[in-house]
N, C-alpha and C positions, 0 to 999 in steps of 0.2 A: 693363443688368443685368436679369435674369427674376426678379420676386419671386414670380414661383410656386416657384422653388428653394430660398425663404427657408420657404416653411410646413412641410415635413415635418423641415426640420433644427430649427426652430424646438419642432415635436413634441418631438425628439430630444431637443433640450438641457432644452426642460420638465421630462421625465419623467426623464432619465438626473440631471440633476441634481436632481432633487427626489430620487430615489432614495439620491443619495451625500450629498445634503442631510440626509436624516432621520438617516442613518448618524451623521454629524457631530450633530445636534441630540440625539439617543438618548445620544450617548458624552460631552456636555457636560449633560446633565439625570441622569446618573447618576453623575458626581463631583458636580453641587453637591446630590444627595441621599445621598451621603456625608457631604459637609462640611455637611449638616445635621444628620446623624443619630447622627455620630461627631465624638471631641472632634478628634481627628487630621484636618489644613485639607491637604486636597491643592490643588494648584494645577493651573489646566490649561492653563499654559503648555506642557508636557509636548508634550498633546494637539494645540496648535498648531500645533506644531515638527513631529510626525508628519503632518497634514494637509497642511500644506505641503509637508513630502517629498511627499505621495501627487501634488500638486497638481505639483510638478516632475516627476515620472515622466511622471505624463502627459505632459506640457507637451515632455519630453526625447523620450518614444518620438513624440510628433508632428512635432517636427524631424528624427528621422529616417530615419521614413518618407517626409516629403518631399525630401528631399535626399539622399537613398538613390537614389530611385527619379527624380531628374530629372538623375541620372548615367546610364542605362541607356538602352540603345536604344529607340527606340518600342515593339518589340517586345516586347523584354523588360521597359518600363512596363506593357502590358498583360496582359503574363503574371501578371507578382507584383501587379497593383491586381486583375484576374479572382481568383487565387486567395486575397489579402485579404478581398474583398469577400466570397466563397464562409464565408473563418474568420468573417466579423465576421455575417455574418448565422446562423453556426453560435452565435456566442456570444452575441447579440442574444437568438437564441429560446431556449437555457437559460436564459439573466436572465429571459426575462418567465413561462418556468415557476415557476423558482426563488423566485420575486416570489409570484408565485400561490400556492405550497405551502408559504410561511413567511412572509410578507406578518405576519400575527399574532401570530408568535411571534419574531417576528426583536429586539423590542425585550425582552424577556427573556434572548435569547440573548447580544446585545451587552450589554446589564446585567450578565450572568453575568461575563462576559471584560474589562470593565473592574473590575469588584470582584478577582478575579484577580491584573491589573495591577497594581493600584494598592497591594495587599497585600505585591508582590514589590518596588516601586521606580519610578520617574518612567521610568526609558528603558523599562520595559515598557510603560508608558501609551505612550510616544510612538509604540514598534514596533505595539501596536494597533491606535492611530489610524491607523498608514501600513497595515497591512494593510488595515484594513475601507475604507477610503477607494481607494485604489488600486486594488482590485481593479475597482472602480464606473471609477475615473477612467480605468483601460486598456483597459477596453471603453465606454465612453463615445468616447475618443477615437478608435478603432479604426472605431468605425460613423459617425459623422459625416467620419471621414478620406475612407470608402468611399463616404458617401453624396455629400461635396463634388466624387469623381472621379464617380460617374455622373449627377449633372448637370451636368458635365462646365463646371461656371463655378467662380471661388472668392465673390468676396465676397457675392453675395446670402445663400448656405451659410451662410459662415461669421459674419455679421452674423445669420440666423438664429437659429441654435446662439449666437451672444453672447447675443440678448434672453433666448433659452425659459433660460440659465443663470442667465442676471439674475434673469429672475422665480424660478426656481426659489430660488434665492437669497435674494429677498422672502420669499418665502412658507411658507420655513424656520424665517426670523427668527420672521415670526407668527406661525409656530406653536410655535415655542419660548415666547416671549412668550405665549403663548395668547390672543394677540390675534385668531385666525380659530379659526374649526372647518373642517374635512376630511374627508370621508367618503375616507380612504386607500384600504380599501378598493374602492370605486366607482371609485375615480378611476384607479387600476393598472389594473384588469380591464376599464375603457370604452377610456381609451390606448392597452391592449395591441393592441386590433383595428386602430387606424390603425396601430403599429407593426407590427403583421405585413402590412400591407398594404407599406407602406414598405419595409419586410424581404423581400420577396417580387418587389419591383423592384430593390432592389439583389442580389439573388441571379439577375435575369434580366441585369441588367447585366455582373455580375462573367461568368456562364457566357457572354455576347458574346464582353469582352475575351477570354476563354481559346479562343474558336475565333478571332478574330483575328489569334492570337499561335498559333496553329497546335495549340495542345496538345489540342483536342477540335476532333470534323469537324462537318460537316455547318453550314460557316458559309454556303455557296450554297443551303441551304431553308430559304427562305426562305418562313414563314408567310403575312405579306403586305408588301406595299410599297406604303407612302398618301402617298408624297415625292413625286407624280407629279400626286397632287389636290390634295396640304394644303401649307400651308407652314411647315416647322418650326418656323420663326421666328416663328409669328405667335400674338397671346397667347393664344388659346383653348389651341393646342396647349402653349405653353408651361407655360399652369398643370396640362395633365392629365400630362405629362412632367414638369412640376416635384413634383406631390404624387405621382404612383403611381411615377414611373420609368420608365416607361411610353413607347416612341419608337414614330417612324410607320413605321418598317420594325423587324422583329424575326424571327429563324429560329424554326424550330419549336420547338430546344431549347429557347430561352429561354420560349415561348411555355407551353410542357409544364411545364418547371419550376415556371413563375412559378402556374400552375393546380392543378397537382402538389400545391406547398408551401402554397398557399391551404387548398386543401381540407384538407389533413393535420393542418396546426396549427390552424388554426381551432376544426376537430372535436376534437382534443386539449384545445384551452384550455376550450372549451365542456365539458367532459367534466372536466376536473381540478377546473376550477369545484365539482363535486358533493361534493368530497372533499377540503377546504380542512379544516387542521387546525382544531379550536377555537381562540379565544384564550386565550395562555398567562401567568396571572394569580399563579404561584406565586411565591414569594421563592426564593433559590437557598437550596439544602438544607445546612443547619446542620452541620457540619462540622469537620476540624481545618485549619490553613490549608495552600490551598495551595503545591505542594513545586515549586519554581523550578527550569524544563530549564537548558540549559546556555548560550541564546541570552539565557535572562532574567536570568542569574546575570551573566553579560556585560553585559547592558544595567543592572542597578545599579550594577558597579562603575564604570561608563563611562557615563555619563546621557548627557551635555552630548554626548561625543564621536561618541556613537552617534546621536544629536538631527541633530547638524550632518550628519555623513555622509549620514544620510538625504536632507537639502536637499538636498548640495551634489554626493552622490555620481551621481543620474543626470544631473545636467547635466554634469557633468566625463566620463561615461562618451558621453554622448550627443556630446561636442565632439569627443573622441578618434577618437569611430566615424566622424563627418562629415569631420573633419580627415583620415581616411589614405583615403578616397574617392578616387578618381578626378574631377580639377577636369573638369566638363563641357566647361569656357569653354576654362579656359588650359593643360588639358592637351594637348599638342602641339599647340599654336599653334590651337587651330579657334577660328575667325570667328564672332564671335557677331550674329545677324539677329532682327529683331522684324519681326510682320506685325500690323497694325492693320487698323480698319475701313476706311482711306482709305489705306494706303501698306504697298506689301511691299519687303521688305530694304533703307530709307534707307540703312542702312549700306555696303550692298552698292558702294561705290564705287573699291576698286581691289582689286589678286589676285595672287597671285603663282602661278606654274609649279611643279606636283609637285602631292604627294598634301596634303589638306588635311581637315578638317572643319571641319562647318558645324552651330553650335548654333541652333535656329529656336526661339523663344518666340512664343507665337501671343496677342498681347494682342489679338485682332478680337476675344473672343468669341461665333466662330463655328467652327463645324469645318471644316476642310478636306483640301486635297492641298499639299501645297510641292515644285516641280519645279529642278531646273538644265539649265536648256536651252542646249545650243551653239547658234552661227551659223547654223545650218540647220535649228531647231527639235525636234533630238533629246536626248530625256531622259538624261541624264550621271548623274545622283540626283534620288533622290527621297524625300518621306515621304508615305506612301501616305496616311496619313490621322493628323490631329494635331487633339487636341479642345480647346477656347476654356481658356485660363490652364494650357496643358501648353507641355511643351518635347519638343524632339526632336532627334537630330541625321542627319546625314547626310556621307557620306563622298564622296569622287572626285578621280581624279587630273588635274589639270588640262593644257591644254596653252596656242599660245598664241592659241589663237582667240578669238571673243567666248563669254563666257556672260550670261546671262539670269536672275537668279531670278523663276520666276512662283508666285502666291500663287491658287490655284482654289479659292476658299472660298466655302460657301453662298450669302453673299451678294452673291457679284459674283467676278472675276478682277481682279487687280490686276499688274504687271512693275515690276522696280528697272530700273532704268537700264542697260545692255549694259557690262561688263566686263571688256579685254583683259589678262590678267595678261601679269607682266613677268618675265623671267629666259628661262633655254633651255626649248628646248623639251624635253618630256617624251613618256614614253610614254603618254599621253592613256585617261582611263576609255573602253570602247566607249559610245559614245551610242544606246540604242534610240529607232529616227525612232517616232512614236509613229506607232498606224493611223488611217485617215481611213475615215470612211464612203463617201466612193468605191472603196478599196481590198475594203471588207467589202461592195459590193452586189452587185460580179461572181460572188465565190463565193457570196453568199445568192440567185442568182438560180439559179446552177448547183442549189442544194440544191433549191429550188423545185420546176426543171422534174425531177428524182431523182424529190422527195416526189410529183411528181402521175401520173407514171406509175406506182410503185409501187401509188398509189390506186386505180389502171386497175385495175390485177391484185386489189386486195380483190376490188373492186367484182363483179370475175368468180369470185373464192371464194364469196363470198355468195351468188352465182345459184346457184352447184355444190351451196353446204348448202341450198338452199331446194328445188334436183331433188331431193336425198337424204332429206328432209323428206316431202316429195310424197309420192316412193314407198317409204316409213317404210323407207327402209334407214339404222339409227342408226348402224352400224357405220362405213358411208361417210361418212356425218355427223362423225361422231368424226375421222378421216382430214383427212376437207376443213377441220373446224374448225380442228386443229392450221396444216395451210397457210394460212389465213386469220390465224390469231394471229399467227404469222411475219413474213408479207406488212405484218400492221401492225407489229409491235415494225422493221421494215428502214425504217417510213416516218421514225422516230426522234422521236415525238412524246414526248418527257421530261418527267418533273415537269406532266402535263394541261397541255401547252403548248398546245393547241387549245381551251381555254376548255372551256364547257358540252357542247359539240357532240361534242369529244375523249373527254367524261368519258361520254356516250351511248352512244361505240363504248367506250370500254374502260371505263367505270368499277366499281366494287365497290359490294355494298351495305354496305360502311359509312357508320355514321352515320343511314342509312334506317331512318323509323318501324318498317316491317313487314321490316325484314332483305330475304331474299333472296327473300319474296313482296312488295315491295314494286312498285309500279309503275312506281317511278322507278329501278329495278335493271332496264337495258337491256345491250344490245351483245353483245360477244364473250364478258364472262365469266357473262354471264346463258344463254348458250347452253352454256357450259361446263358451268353450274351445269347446268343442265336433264339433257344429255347424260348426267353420268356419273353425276344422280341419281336415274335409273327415270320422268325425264318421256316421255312419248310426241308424235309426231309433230305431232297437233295444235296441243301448246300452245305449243311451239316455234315455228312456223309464221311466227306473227305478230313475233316478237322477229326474224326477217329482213328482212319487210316494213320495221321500223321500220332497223335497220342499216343496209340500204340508203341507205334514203332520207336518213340521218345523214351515210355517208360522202359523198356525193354533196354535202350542204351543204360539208364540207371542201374536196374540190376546187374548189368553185366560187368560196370564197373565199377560199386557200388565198394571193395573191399578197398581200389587202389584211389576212390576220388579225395580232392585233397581237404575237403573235409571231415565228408563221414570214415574216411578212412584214417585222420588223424585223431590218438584217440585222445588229446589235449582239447579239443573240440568237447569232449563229454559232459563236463560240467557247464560248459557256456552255455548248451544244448539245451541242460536242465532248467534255466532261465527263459532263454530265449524265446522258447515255440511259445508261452504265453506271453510273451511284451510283443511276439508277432502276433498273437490273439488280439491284444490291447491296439496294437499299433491301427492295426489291417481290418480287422474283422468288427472288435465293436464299435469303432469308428466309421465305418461302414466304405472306407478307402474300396476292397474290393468287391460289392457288391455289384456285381454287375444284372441282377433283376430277382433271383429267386431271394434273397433279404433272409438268408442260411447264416448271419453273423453267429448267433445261440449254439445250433449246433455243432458248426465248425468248433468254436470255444470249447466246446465240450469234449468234444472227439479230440480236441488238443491236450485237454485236461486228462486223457487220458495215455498218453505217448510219452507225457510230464511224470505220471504215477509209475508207466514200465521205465524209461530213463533216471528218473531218484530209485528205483529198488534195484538199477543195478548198482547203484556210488553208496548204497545204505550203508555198506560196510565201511568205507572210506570217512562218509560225512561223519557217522556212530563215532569212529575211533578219534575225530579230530573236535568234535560237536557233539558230543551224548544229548543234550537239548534241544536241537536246532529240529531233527526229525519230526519228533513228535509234535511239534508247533507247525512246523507244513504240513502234517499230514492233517492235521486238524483242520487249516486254513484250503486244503484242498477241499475236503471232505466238504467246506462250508461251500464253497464254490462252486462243487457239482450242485448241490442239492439247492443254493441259488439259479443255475442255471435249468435243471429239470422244473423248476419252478414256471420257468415261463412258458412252458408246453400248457397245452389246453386239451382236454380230453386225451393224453398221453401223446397226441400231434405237435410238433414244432410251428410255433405263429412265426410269419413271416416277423422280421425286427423290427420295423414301423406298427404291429399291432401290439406289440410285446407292452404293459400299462408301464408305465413311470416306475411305481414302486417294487414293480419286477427291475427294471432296467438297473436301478440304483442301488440294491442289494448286488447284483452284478459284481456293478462298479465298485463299489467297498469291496465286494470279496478278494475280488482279484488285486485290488492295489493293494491290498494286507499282504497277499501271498507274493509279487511277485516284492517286495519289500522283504521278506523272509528270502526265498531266492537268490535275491542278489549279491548275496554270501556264499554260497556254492561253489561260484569261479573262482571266488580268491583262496577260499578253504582248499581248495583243490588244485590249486596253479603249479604248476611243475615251475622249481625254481630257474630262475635265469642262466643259462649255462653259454661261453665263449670257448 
């Protein structure tokens, strides 16, 4: 168990329930200052019976978001926990405004609405208390539901969120009893900052799940990946993953967001801070009584019935909603399988022929992969990725060969026992034979010796703009720069896959101190920049010298770099160079004047066509379909993009018409949607 996952729920439960705490303490300190003040003895039993409803609602909508959601495919858990998490950290940051802007006046306000109540009748006390209570308790439970999924354990979480409740709890009492003091104030507005930090990680988490589950892209840019140095598991990481959210691989989104939303609300809270109402010390304004809706008119003449319903109605609603689910387990017979730290699928011990499912609960708490591997070690099903105390299922038609479950989890690989199911045979799920790193080194060798001749050819661009340089012909320059960008966008270096050296020949000055005088603003688009911005011959000169001598390190290392030279890289490759098309280029990110987005895309489209014919045989044998639908979706893409040339010349991108530009755009987001199968078709399995 990670009790670093225990301190930010622990946060949670403090503040959320000292919040729904004071609620409760405010609305019990204002009947017995009635029944001080007034000869008429109200009781707050009423009140009780309302809090309890609020306290079962809670308690109902948490059963069924859990049982809800461990009906549903992995996929679709991660869709609806990503877009949860998204709501609960939208409603997190209104409370901790809302907290802020009425924080002083809120116990006046609920003073106001229990006099109110209590004027009209006992069931309006009770509806009270379940409103002001409830609302606390629905988001309360909502964000701790979200934060137990992205730390992706339950009970440290949840034993958490028990204590910070408990205390909150204590510390309610004494301050009803007026046995402590509080600076309330101080105490919401110091909280808030850890909770927006908190809030900030689970809205990096939730935006994962949703590219996971496919509904937002950009899940392969990946910001960075420290799974390589660090190990997930071990407690350092565990405590800054347990308190921020915070994991050792993250994509950009989540990275953007999570910075994004920092900076936003921070400066917000900081800033409301200035403009915090006074405290509101008035009595409520003297009046005739108030005139009873139509809900409180109902709740006098119905006290007691309208009391109980509150308890009893969202548990009985919550049962109903669980009850017509789909049984994970015993719906159509699927197999249910547990994977511990030491043993995957004991169960797993006979089978039957035909189609089946398979429920996996993953008590290791650790993440992993769940495979069903035939006889011959080809994946039949699978769950791609299932996190510690989640469930998932998986589906395949069985025949009557052996199968396998193998359990690939962080911390080791674990196999049940080989399994010959009995009955006739069947038409059997296809088994994809998973790739082997000898199958990916033949084509990463092929791409190699591609990339280093390409290199040849820079190499002789360069020489060509450093003649044209010499003898200040910038025009020629202009010409040869363009074949030079080319020649590299065909070597297919995607996402700065050649390290520092890469980002030498192409990088942008972003991010650099001095922009685009800075010194560290080298390569191709520093001569861009120069070129079409009135630099002369001279100053340019030297930004060859240094290209050169850049590209040259590439070649030379080109077999041992830790990209192109791993050849697990090959398939991501095959994606990649065009969502770095998409990303970079039609975007117009690195234009730096010549507005070459078109043909670069093109020249990418083509390094995309030598990288798929070397995997054709890989993808064919795992995907006989998959080919001939990208090759078609390429083919639309080229003949989109030649499309926007004018008299067989390249228009700069701002001349390129609309209806060119947006055939483009469709081409390319068909293909790289096709694409995006590649990596996993071809993923060398997880190996410890």
């Amino acid at each position: 168990m990670k009790w670093a996952d225990a301190v930010p729920n622990l946060l949670i439960g403090l503040r959320e329930g000292l919040e729904a705490g004071l609620v409760v303490s405010i609305l019990l300190a204002a009947v017995r200052k009635m029944n001080a003040t007034s000869d008429r003895k109200v009781s707050s039993a009423p009140l009780w019976l309302g809090v309890l409803g609020a306290v079962m609602l809670a308690g109902s909508f948490a059963a069924v978001l859990t049982f809800s959601t461990s009906a549903l495919s992995s996929r679709a858990q991660q869709a609806v926990g990503g877009l949860l998490s998204v709501l609960a950290v939208g409603l997190v940051t209104w409370m901790i405004f809302w907290m802020r802007r009425t924080a002083r006046t809120l116990s006046a306000q609920l003073r106001q609405e229990v006099a109110r109540a209590v004027a009209i009748g006992a069931g309006a006390l009770t509806i009270t208390a379940f409103l002001a209570v409830g609302r606390e308790g629905l988001e309360t439970t909502l964000f701790i539901w979200t934060a137990v999924q992205a730390s992706g354990s339950t009970l440290a979480p949840l034993l958490g969120a028990g204590l910070g409740l408990a205390a909150a709890v204590i510390l309610c009492w004494l301050l009803y009893r007026q046995a402590v003091r509080l600076d309330l104030g101080k105490f919401f507005s110091r909280t808030a900052i850890a909770l927006i930090v908190i809030a900030a990680g689970v809205l990096a988490y939730g935006l994962g799940d949703l590219q996971d589950a496919g509904l937002l892209s950009g899940q392969r840019w990946i910001a960075f990946d420290l799974t390589a140095h660090v190990d997930p598991n071990s407690w350092w990481v565990s405590i800054i993953t347990g308190v921020t959210e915070l994991s050792p691989k993250m994509t950009v989104l989540q990275i953007v967001a999570w910075a994004v939303y920092l900076l936003v609300v921070v400066t917000a809270f900081v800033y409301a801070g200035r403009t915090v109402a006074p405290l509101a010390t008035s009595a409520p304004a003297a009046g005739p009584q108030p005139r009873a809706g139509r809900w409180e008119r109902l709740a006098v003449r119905h006290a007691w019935p309208v009391a109980g319903g509150l308890v009893l109605a969202p548990a009985l609603v919550a049962g109903l909603v669980i009850a017509a689910l789909p049984s994970s387990a015993s719906a159509a017979g699927a197999t249910e399988l547990t994977v511990t730290q030491h043993d995957c699928a004991p169960e797993w011990t006979s089978g039957r022929t035909g189609t089946q499912t398979f429920q996996v609960d993953n008590e290791s708490g650790l993440a992993g992969e769940i495979n069903l591997d035939d006889a011959a070690g080809g994946v039949v099903a699978e769950i791609e990725t299932i996190g510690p105390a989640t469930t998932a299922s998986m589906t395949a038609t069985l025949g009557t060969g052996s199968y396998t479950v193998v359990c690939l989890m962080s911390g080791g690989t674990t196999r049940s026992q080989p399994v010959q199911p009995t009955g006739q045979a069947q038409v059997t799920t296809a088994a994809v034979k998973p790739v082997t790193l000898a199958e990916l080194t033949g084509p990463n060798r092929l791409y190699q010796a591609y990339a280093a001749a390409d290199l040849a050819t820079l190499a002789g661009d360069v020489a060509r703009i450093r003649a044209d340089l010499t003898g200040h012909n910038l025009a020629a320059a202009k010409r040869d720069w363009l074949v030079a960008q080319l020649d590299w966008e065909r070597v297919g270096a995607s996402y700065d896959s050649f390290g520092d050296v890469g980002l030498a020949v192409d990088g942008l000055p972003d991010g650099l101190p001095a922009g685009v005088n800075d010194p560290g603003f080298t390569g191709l688009h520093r001569l861009e920049y120069g070129l079409y911005h009135g630099q002369n011959a001279a100053e340019l000169l030297p930004v060859t010298v240094q290209l050169n001598q850049e590209t040259s390190k590439i070649r030379t290392t080109l077999a041992s770099d830790d990209i192109a030279g791993d050849p697990t890289n090959l398939p991501i490759r095959a994606h990649e160079i065009l969502e770095d098309a998409l990303r970079d280029h039609l975007s117009g990110i690195d234009d730096e004047g010549a507005g070459a987005a078109y043909p670069e895309t093109y020249a990418d489209t083509q390094v995309t066509h030598v990288v798929l014919g070397e995997l054709r045989p890989l993808i064919g044998a795992r995907a006989p379909k998959l080919m001939p639908v990208i090759d078609a979706q390429l083919g639309t893409l080229q003949a989109a993009l030649l499309a926007t040339r004018d008299g067989g010349q390249w228009l700069p991108a701002g001349q390129v018409p609309l209806a060119s530009r947006e055939q483009v755009d469709s081409a390319i987001g068909a293909l790289l949607e096709s694409l995006s199968s590649v990596p996993d078709l071809l993923e060398l399995p997880p190996s410890h």
